[in-house]
C-alpha positions in Angstrom: -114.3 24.2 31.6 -116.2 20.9 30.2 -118.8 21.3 27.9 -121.7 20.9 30.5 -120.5 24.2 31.9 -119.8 25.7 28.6 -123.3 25.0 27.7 -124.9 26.6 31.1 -122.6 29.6 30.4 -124.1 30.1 27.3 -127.8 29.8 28.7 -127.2 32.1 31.2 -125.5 34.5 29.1 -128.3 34.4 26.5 -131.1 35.5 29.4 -128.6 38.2 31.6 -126.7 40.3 30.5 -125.1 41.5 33.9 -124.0 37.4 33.2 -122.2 38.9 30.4 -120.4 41.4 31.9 -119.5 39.3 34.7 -117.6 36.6 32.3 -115.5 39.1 31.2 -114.7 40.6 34.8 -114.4 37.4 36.9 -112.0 36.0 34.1 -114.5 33.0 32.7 -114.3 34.6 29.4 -110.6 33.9 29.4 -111.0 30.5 30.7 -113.5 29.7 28.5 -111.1 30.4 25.5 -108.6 28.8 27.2 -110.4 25.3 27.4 -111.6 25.3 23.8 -108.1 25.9 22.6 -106.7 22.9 25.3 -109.2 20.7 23.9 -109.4 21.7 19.9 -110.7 18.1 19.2 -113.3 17.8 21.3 -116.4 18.6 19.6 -118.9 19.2 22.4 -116.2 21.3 23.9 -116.2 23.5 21.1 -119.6 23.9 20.6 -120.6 24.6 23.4 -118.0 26.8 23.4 -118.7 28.8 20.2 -122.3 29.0 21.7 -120.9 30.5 24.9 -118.9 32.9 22.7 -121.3 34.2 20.5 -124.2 34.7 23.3 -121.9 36.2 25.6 -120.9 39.0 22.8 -123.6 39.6 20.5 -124.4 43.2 20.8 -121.6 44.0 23.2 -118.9 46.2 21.2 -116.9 45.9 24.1 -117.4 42.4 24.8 -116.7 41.5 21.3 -113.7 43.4 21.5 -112.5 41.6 24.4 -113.1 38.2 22.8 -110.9 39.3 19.9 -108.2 40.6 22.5 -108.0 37.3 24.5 -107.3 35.0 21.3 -111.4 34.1 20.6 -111.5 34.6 17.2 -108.6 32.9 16.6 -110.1 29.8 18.9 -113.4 30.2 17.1 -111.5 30.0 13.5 -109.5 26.9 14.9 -112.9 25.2 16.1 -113.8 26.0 12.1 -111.1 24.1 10.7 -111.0 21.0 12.5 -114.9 20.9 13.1 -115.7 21.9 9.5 -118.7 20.0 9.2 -120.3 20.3 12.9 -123.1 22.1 12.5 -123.5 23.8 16.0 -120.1 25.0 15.7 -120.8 26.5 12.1 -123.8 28.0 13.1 -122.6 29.9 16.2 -119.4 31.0 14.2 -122.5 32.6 11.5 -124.1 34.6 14.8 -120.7 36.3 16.1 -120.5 39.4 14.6 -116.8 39.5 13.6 -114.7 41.9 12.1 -115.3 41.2 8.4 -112.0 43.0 7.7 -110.1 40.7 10.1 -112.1 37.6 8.7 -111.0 38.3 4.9 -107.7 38.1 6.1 -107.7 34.6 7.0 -108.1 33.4 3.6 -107.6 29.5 4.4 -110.4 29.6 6.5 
């Protein structure tokens, strides 16, 4: 998944939420975290990615629980550290609505 696609993901997903449900089920969720974690230092990768992420889930329990089961959070917290001052990236992370109990735990974030 290239950022182009990450970016229409996150359009579509933003407007539909059958899209939403439909990531999850055809398995582009899972792709999608795969690609940002294969390409951690590509910037555009990971915002659109974060993007994706964050419409995709937000207000979707389930959805966000799925994230969180694939390895998400942990992709989103990597995007973070090595794209510290990206704003996109830092500003999706500030719309997901994560588990502030898992969140203190990563202290080094």
């Amino acid at each position: 998944i290239n950022a182009e696609y990450g970016g229409a993901l996150a359009n579509l997903s933003l407007r539909y939420d059958d899209i939403r449900k439909q990531c999850v089920s055809s398995g582009v969720l899972k792709n999608l975290i795969n690609s940002m974690t294969a390409h951690k230092e590509e910037a555009e990768v990971q915002e659109q990615g974060c993007c994706a992420l964050c419409n995709i889930s937000t207000n979707q329990p389930a959805i966000q629980a799925q994230v969180a089961d694939m390895g998400g959070i942990e992709c989103i917290i990597t995007a973070l550290k090595v794209h510290k001052s990206d704003e996109m990236v830092v500003g999706n992370y500030r719309e997901l609505r994560i588990d502030s109990n898992y969140l203190s735990s990563m202290s080094d974030l």
